[in-house]
N, C-alpha and C positions, 0 to 999 in steps of 0.2 A: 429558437424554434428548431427542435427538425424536420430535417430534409424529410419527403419523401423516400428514399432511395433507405435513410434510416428506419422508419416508421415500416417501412415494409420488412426490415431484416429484424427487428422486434417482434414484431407479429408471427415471422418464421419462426422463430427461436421457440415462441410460446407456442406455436403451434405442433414443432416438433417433440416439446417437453412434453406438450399434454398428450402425443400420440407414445412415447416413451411406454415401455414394458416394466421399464426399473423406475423406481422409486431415490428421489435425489438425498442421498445421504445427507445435506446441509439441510435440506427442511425435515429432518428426524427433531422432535420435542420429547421431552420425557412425559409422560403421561398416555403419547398416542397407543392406541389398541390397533393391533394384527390377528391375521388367523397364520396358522403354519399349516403343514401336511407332512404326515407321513403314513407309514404304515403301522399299524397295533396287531393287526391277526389277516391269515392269508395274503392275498393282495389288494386287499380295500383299502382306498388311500384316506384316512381320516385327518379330520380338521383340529387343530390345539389352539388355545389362545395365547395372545402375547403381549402383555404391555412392557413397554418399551421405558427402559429405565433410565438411556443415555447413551454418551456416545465417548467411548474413547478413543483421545483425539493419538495421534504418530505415534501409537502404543509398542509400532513396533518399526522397522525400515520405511518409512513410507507407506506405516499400512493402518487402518481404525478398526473398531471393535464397538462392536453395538452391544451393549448390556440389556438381555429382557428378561421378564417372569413367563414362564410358562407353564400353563395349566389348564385343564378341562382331560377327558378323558381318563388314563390307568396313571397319566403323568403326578397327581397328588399321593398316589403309591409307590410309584418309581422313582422318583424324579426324573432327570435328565439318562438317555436310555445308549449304552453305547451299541451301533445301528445306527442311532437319528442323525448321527454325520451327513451335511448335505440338505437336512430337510428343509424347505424353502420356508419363507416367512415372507408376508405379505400385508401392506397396508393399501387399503381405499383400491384392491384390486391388481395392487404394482407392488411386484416384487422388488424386497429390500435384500434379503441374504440368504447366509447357510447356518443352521445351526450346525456350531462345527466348536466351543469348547467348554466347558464347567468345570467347576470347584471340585474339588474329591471332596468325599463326605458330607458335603453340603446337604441341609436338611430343606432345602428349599429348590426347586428346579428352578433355578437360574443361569441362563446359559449366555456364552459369549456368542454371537451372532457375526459373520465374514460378511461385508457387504458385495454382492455381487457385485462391483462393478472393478475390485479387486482381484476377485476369479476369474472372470475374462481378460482383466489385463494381464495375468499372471499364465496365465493358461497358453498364451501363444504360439502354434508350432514352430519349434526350433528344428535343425535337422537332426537326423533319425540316430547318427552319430556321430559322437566326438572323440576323437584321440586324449589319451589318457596315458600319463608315464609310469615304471613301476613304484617311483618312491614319492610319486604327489598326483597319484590316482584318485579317483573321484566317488571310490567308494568310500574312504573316511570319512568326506563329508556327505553323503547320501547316508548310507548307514551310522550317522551319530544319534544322539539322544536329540529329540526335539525339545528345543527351549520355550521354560514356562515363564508365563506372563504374569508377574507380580501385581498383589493388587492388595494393598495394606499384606496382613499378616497371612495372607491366603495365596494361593496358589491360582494361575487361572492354565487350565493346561486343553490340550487337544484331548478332546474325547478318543480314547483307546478303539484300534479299529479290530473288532472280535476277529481272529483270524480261527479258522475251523480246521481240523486235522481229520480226515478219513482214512479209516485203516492203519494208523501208524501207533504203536506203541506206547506207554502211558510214559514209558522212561526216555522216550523220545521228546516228547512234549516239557519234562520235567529237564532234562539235558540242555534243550535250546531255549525254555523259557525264557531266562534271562537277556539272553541277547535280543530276542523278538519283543519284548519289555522297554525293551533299551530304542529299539526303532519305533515305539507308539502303537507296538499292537498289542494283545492279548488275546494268548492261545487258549483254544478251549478242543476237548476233545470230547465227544460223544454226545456234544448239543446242537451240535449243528451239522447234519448229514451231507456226508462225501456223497452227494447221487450222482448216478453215472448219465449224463447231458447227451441227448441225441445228437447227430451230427448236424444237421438241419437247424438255421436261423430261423428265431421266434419274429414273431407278428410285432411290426414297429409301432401301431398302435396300442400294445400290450405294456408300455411303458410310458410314462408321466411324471410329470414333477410329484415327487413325492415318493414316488415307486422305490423299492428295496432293490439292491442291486449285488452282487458277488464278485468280485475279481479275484481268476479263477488262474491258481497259478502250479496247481498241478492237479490234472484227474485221471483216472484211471482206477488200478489197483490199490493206488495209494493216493489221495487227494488233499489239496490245500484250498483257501478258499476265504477272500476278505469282505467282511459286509460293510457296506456304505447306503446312505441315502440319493436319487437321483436331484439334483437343483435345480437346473435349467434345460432348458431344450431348444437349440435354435438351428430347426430342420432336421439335419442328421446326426448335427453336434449334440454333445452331452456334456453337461458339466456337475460335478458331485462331488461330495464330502467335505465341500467347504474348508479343508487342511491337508496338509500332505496324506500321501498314504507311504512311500518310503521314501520322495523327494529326488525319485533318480532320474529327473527330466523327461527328455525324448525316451520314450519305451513301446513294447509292443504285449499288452497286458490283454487276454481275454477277459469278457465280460459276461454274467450272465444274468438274466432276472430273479429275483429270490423271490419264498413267500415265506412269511412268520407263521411258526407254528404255536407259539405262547413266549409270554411276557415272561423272564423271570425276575422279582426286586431282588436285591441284593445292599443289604445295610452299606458295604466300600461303594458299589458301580451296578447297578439292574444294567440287565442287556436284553435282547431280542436273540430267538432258538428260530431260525431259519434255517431255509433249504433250498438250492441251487435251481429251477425248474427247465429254463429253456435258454440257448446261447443267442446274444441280442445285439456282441458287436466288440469292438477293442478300445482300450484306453492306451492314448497316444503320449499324454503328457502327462507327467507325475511334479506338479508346483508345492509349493510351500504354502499355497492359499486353493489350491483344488487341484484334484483330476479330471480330465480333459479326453476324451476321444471323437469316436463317431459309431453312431448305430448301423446293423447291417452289414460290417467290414468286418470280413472274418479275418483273428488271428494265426500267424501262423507260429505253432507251436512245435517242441521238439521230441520226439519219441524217445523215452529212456524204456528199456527192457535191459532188469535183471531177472538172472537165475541165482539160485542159490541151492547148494549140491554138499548134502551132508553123510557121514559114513554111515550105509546100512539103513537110510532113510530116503524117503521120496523128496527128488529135487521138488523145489519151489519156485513158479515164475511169475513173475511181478511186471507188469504192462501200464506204463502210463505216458501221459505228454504232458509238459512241463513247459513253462512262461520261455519263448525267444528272448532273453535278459542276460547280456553278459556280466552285471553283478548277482542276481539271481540264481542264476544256473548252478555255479557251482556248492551254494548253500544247500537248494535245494534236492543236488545227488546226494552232497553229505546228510542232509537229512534224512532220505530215503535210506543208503548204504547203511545207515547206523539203526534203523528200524529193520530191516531184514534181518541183521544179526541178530540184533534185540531180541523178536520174536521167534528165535529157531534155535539159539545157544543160550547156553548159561556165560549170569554173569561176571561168575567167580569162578577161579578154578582154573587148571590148566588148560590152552584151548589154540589153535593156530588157525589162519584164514590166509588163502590166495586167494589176489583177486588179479586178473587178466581180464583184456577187454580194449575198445578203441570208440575216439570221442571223431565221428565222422563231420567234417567240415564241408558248406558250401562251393563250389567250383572245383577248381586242380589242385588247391591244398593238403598235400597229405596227410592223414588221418595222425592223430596222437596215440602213441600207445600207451596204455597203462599195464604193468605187470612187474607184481610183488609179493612178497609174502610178510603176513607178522605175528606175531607169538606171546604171550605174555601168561600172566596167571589173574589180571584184570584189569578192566575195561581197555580190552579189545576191541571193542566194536567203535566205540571212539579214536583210537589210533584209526586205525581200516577206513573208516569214513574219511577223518582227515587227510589220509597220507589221498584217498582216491582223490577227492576235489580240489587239493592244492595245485597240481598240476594243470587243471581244466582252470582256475581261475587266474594262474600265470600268466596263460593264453590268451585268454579271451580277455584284460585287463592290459593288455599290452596297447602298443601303439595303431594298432592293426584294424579302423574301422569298418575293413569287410570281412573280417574274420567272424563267422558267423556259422554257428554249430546246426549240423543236418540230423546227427544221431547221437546218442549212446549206448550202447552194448556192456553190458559188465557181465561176467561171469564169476560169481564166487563159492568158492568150496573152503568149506570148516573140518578143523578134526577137535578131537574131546582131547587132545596131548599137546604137550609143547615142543614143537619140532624147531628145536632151536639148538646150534653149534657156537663155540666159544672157540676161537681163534687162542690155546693154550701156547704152542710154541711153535717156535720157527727155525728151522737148521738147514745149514746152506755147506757143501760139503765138494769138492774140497775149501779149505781156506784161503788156499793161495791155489791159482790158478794164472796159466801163460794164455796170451792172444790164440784164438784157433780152439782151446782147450774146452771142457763141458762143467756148467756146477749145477747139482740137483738141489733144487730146493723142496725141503720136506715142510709142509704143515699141518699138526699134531691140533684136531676137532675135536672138541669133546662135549658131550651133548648130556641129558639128565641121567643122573643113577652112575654118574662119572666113566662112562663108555668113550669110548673114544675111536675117533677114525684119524685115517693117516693117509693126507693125498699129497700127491709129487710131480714135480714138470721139470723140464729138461731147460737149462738155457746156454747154450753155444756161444761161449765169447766171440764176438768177428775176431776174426784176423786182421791184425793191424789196429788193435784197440789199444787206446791210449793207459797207459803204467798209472796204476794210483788205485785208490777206494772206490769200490763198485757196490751199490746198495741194492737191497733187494727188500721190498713193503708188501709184507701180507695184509689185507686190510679188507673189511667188509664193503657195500656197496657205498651208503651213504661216506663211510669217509674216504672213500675214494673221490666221491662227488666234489666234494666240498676242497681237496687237494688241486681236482682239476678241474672247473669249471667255475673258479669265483670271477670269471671274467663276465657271468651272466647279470650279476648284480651291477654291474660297474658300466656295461656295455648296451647298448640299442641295434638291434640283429635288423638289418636293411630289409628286410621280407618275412613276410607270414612264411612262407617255406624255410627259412632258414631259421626261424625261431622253433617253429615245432620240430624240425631236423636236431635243433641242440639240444631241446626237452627230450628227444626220443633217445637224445644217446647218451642220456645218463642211466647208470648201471644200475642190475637189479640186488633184490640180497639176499638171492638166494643163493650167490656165488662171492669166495674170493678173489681179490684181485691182484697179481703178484707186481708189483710196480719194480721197475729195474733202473734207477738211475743214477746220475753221478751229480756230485756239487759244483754244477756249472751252470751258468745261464741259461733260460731259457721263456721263449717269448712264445702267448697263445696268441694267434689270429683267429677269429672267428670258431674257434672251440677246438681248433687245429693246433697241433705243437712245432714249434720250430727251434728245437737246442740247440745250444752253443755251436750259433752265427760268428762267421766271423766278423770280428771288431769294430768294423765299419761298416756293418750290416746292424750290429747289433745296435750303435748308433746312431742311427735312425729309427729303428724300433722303437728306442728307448722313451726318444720323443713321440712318439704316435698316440693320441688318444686313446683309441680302438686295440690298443697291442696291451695285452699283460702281461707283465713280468713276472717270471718267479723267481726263485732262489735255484732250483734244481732241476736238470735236466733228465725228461725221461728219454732212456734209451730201447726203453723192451715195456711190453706187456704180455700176460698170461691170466689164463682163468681157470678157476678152482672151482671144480660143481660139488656144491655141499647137499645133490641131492635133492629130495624132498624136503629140504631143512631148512632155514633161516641160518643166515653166519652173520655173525658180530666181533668185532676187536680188532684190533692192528699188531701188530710185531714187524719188526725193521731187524736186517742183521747185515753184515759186513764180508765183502770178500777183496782179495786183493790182488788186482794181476799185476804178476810181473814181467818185466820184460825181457 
């Protein structure tokens, strides 16, 4: 018999199940019928059918997968519609899941189904950041391919989350395609309107399970923009898309409510042509089984303002804010950088671009500078993109969880020529030279149409310099970099200050650099030089984690202005004091 004490916590249990909002995944049957919701046209949230086909059991880490049919409404024309990420599905009034993945090509709208109650556990606020090293960063695995779920001969995959381009250029879309592919979205351009979002939060009753929704990760001048379905709502929480959107956890993603403007099918994947309307609140957590925020929470986003300043033509300025995301950010300037060029220069052809500018940080951090120049005869605007965002993703990809960007500023001006210098010869005169003595070093620029310039610096032996070979390296910026600075790779910089201090003092190229040294040791500390220590100095260095060694000590440095020009190439020559 039991106890009372029993009897009573049975009766709980049942009492709580049957007050339950969700629906218990272990009493799914195949055969039972659901309704789903979503959205088909504006924001009318309509009703689909769904019989339920089964359940796949630990299909993936500890996770199941509801197989159903779906049909009623445009869905026997479309099929499964990418948009309906998120749409909730419902039996006997209690919510079961998300529709969240299908078959490519499939001639029947049958979709895999996320049970809610996987969303919610997955969804959990974590803190807002995590440290992350340079060589087992956590954007490899945020930014990989999402893995498909095998199912006989078929594929069972995350329905693709339409991601929408405003303003940006056709070769821009067609450039980053693949890799945006690669993270489960598909880009589309000019079906889904970049609109410019009042600054004002929309009405929290304006949203519903079922509701369309955008996550809005850059607007402005130039806009991005991913559509999902809403699933859940508990309060202010939100929960939607039932599958990752790029998987990179703790995040601070704007949201906003969309409306469908029309269906399009599509024989590979029919989608939904939507439009952004009003801002409704941020998504906090980016899971492998949903995204997660709160409605009403405005995010905070980062102001990028470029110009773009061409010979003989009206500058161009470009005003947007972009997703607070230190994996994000810096894609998202390279995408932008590479669209302004896009649309104002040619793509072939001789053509150069400087770009100056600074990525403003949170608190006393000093600001990163960026300023360079590059030249080519094509795809320029590609170089110029990348060289700008690799810097900014060093940064912000570092160890450094409050490193945390306030602005960017870019400034870029183009010419229709290729302002570029070849580092041809190097002559250091005299040959032999005594302690106290002078040697000038000449180096011999030559630029297109075989022209040539010829710049010279003075270098003063000390007095009391040591008898032997004295070298002298003309050399562009980048390999100057790479000469003196591989201790960035190898090393972890104790502070956000002292990290962007080391970014900021590698060299630009629009200058030579004359490197003056001898074949003796020489140890960097913290991006500082320290030559040929003595012995017992050196000895301890030697061992220091944090110390690099090199092979050659530098004694001197000089700078070669190549002008309005780009310099490239190296040359090394030999002098010899004597004593």
């Amino acid at each position: 018999m039991f106890s009372r004490l029993a009897v009573a916590a049975l009766l709980s249990t049942a009492i709580l199940a049957a007050q339950s909002p969700f629906f218990p995944l272990k009493d799914l049957k195949p055969g039972m019928q659901g309704l789903g919701k979503t959205v088909f046209l504006d924001d009318k949230i309509e009703s689909f059918q769904v019989e339920i086909l089964g359940t796949l059991e630990n299909i993936g880490p500890k996770e199941s997968l509801i197989l159903g049919r779906l049909s009623g409404g445009p869905l026997e024309k479309t099929g499964v519609l990418q948009g309906m990420s998120g749409s909730p599905v419902y039996i006997d009034g209690k919510l079961v899941g998300a529709v969240a993945m299908a078959f490519p090509f499939a001639k029947e709208a049958i979709a895999g189904i996320r049970p809610i109650q996987e969303m919610l556990r997955d969804s959990t606020p974590a803190p807002r950041h995590m440290a992350v090293s340079l060589h087992e960063s956590d954007l490899t695995r945020a930014f990989s391919k999402p893995q498909d779920t095998l199912a006989g001969d078929m594929r069972l995959v995350d329905i693709a989350t339409p991601i929408s381009f405003g303003g940006f250029t056709r070769a821009t879309i067609e450039r980053f395609a693949p890799q945006l592919r690669a993270l489960g979205l598909e880009p589309r351009q000019g079906v889904s309107a970049g609109a410019r979002l009042e600054p004002r939060m929309g009405n929290r009753s304006a949203l519903q399970p079922g509701s369309m929704i955008s996550v809005q990760l850059m607007t402005g001048d130039l806009s991005i923009g991913a559509d999902g379905t809403v699933t859940y709502l508990d309060g202010d929480k939100i929960y939607a898309f039932g599958h990752r959107f790029l998987s990179i956890g703790p995040t601070e993603l704007p949201f906003a409510r969309s409306e469908v403007m029309t269906l399009l099918p599509n024989l590979a994947t029919s989608f939904k042509i939507s439009v952004p309307k009003e801002w409704m609140g941020t998504i906090s957590q980016d899971r492998n089984t949903a995204v997660a925020g709160e409605v009403g929470r405005r995010a905070r986003m980062v102001p990028l303002n470029m110009s773009l300043a061409r010979q003989g033509r009206k500058t161009e300025a470009y005003a947007m804010q972009m997703a607070n995301d230190r994996f994000l950010a810096p894609l998202l300037v390279q995408m932008a950088v590479f669209s302004a060029i896009d649309a104002n220069e040619r793509a072939v052809g001789a053509a150069s671009c400087r770009v100056n500018g600074e990525v403003a940080f949170q608190g006393s951090t000093p600001p990163l500078k960026l300023n360079n120049m590059f030249a080519g005869d094509a795809n320029t605007a590609m170089q110029v993109s990348l060289s700008t965002a690799i810097p900014l993703a060093y940064v912000l990809q570092s160890s450094f969880s409050a490193l945390e960007v306030k602005k960017v500023v870019l400034n870029i001006e183009t010419f229709a020529e290729k302002k570029q210098l070849q580092i041809d010869q190097v002559i250091a005169a005299p040959h032999d030279v005594r302690p106290g003595g002078n040697v000038r070093v000449s180096a011999v620029l030559v630029g297109d149409n075989g022209a040539e310039v010829t710049r010279s610096v003075d270098y003063p032996v000390p007095v009391g310099a040591p008898a032997g070979p004295l070298y002298f390296t003309v050399a562009d910026g980048n390999t100057t970099n790479l000469s003196e600075f591989r201790q960035i790779l190898g090393t972890t910089p104790r502070t956000a200050e002292q990290l962007v201090h080391t970014v900021n003092k590698l060299r630009g190229n629009t200058k030579a650099y004359v490197r003056v040294w001898r074949a003796e040791p020489n140890f960097q500390i913290d991006g500082d030089d320290f030559p040929d220590p003595p012995p017992s100095l050196a000895l301890i260095l030697a061992g220091s984690q944090n110390v690099v060694e090199l092979r050659n000590s530098k004694v001197g440095e000089f700078e070669i202005s190549g002008g309005d020009a780009l310099i490239s190439g190296s040359k090394t020559v030999r002098v010899d004091v004597k004593e």
